[in-house]
C-alpha positions in Angstrom: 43.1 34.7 -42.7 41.4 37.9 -42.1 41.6 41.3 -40.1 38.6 41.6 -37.9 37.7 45.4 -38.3 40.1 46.1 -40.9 40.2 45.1 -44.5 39.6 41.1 -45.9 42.3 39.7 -48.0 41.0 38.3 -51.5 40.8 34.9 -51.4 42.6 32.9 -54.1 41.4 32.6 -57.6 39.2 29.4 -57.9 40.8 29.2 -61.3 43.4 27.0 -59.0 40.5 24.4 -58.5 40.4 24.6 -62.1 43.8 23.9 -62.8 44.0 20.8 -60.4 40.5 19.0 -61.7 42.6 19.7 -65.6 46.0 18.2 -64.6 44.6 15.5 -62.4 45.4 11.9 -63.3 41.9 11.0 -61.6 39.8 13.4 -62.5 36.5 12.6 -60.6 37.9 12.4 -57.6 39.4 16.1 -58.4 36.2 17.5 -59.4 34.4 16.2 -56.2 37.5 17.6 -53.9 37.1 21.1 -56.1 33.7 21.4 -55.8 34.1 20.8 -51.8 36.8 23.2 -51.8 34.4 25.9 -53.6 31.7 25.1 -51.3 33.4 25.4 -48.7 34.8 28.9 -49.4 31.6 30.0 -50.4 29.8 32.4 -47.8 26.5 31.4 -49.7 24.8 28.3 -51.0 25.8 28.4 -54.9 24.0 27.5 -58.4 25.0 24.3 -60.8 26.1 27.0 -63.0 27.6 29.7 -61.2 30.2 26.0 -59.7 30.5 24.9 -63.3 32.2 28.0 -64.4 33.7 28.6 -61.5 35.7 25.3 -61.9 35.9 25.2 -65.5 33.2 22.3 -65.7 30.7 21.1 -68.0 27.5 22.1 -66.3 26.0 18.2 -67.0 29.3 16.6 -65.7 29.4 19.2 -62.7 25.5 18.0 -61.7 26.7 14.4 -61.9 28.9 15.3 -59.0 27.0 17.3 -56.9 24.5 14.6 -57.4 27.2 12.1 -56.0 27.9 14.2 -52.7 24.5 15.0 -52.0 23.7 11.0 -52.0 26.6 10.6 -49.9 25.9 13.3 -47.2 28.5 15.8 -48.2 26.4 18.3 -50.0 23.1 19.4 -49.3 20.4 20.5 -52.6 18.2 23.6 -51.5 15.1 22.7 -53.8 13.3 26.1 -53.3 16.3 28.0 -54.5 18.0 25.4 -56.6 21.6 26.0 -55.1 24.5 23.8 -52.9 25.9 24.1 -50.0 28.2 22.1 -47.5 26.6 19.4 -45.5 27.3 17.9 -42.3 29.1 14.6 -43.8 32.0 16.6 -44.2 31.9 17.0 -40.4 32.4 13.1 -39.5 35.7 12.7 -41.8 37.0 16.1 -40.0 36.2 14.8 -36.6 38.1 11.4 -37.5 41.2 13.0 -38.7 41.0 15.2 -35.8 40.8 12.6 -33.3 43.7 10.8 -34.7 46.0 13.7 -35.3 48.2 14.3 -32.1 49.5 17.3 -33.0 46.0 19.1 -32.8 46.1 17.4 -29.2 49.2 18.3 -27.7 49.5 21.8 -29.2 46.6 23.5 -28.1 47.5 24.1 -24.5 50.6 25.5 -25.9 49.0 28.0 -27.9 46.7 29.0 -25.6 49.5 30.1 -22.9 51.3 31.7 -25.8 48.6 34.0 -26.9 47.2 34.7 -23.3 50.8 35.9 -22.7 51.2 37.9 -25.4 47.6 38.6 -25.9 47.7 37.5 -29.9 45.9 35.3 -32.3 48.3 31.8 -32.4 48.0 28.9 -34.8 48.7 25.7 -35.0 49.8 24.3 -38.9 49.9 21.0 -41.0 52.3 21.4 -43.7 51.5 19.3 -46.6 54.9 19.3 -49.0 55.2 22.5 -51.1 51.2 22.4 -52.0 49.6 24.5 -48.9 49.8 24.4 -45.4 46.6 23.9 -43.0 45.0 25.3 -39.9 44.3 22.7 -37.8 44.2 24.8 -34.3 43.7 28.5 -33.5 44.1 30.4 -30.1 42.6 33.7 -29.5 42.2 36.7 -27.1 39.7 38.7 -26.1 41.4 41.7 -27.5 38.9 44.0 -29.1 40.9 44.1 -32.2 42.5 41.1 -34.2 43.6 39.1 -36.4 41.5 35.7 -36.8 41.9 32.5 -39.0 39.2 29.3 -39.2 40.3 26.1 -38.6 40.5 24.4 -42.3 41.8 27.6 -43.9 44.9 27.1 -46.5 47.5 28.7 -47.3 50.5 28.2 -50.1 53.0 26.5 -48.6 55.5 29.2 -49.1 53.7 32.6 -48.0 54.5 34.4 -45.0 56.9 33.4 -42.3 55.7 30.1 -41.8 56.4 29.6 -45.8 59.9 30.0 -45.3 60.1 27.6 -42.7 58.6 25.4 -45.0 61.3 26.5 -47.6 64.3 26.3 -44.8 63.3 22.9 -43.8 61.2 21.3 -46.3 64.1 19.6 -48.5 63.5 21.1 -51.7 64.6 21.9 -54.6 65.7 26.0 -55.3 64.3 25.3 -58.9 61.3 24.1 -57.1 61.3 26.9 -54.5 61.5 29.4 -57.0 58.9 28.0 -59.4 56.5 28.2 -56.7 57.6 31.3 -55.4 56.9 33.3 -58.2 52.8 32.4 -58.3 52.7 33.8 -54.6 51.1 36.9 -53.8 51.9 39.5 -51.3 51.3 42.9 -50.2 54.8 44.4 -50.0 56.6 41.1 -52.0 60.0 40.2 -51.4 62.2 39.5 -54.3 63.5 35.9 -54.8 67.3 36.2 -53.8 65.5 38.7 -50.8 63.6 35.8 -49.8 66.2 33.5 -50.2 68.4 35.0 -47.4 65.7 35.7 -45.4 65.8 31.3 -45.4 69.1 31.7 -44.9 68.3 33.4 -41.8 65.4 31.1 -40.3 68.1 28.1 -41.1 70.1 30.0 -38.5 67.8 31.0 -35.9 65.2 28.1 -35.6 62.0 30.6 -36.4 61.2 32.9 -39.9 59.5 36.9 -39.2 57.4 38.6 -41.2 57.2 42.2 -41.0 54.2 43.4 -43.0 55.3 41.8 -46.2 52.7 39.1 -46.6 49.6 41.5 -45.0 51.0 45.0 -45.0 50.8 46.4 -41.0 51.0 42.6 -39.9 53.7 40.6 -37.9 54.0 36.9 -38.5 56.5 34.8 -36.2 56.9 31.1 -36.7 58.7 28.0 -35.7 59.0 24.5 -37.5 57.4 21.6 -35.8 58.8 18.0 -36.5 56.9 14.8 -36.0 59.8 12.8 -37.0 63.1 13.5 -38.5 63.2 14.9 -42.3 61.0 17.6 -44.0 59.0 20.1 -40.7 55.7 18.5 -40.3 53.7 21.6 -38.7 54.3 25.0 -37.3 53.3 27.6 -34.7 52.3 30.8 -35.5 51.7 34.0 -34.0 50.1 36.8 -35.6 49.4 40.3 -34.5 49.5 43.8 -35.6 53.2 45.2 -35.9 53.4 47.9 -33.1 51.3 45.6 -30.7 53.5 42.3 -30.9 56.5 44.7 -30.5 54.9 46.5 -27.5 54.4 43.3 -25.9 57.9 41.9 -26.5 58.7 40.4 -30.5 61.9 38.8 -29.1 60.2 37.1 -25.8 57.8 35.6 -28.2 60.1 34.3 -30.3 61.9 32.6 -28.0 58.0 31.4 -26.3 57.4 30.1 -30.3 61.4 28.2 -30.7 60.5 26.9 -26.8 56.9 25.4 -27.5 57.9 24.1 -31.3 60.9 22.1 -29.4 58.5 20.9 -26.9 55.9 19.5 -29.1 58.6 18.4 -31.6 60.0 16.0 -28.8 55.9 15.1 -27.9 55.1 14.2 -31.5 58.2 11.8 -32.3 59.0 10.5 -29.1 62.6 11.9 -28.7 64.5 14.8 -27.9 64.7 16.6 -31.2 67.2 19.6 -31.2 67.8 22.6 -33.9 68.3 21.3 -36.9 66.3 18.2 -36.1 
């Protein structure tokens, strides 16, 4: 997520990549997602070396790999400069996910009327467990001024307002919760029994806020998204700059978010799912 025309938030330490090729019980298949992941996050092709160390590779096991992609499509090999860089493969497994992925379907004309109304950014999110959460749709204005995320960003699962959703009505463990809460990072961070009744609250309500806490200056609003009954499968979420969202009415979009999350929850599973589902 960024600020267009105000300041970029640091991305997360690749040292994560790291840490999952290390613990993974197949580690090729880890090394190959990592080196995609780097890739991808990368604003420039990138060096055998300057991935190896990045990931915490051997620099002969990490050209094996790169080797491997590029044959299969999903890494291109710049000769002239000697660096790697995302190829177009990568493109036909994300248009085959997206074409089977319903949510990605039904919620877009939902967050399209919800941030034409309220003239803010709106997302659409797959929640994957307590690992990270996904953009999979985004909604814009025209607004000179705003906040802006890229289909395929991540996310930990917890941050923000959506991460307490995820924490409300994910089925988890506290010792779990607070394990993973305690790696997140924030601007203005919460502390742990803080956050705790701030889930508390979403429990109550049917939607989590975030008042400058995650991005300092920022408002985040969302609401859980079921595709069948158990753990929230996706969210909405709006985003927009403090004073703006509460210029334009916070509690009207609240309700528009609660309103739209019902809707699509009743879409996805093919039922009339209430609050709690």
């Amino acid at each position: 997520m960024r600020m267009t025309g105000g300041t970029k938030r640091a991305a997360t330490p690749d040292r994560e990549l790291a840490k999952a090729v290390k613990e993974s019980k197949a580690p090729a298949i880890a090394r190959a997602a990592a080196v995609l992941r780097l890739l991808g996050k990368s604003d420039a092709p990138l060096g055998v070396h300057a991935i190896a160390r990045e990931l915490g590779l051997v620099p002969s096991t990490c050209l094996y790999v790169l080797r491997a992609l590029v044959a299969e499509e999903f890494v291109s090999y710049h000769p002239d400069t000697k660096r790697y860089a995302l190829e177009a493969g990568v493109l036909t497994l994300a248009r085959h996910w997206l074409r089977r992925n319903q949510f990605t379907d039904l919620a877009q004309p939902q967050l399209d009327r919800i941030s034409r109304e309220f003239d803010t950014t709106v997302l659409g999110v797959h929640v994957v467990g307590l690992d990270h959460m996904i953009v999979v749709n985004v909604s814009q204005t025209g607004q000179n001024f705003r906040l802006s995320a890229q289909v395929g960003s991540r996310f930990p699962a917890l941050i923000s307002a959506t991460g307490r959703c995820v924490a409300a009505f994910g089925g988890h463990a506290e010792a779990e919760l607070a394990a993973r809460f305690q790696t997140l990072r924030w601007d203005e961070a919460p502390g742990f029994q803080e956050w705790k009744a701030q889930v508390e609250d979403v429990r109550r309500q049917g939607f989590a806020l975030d008042y400058g806490q995650y991005i300092s200056g920022v408002t985040v609003v969302a609401a859980p998204v079921w595709k069948a009954r158990g753990p929230m499968s996706h969210a909405i979420v709006a985003i927009g700059i403090g004073s703006a969202l509460r210029r334009t009415g916070l509690p009207a979009l609240q309700q528009a978010l609660v309103s739209a999350a019902r809707t699509l929850s009743g879409q996805l599973s093919g039922e009339e799912i209430g609050f709690p589902p």
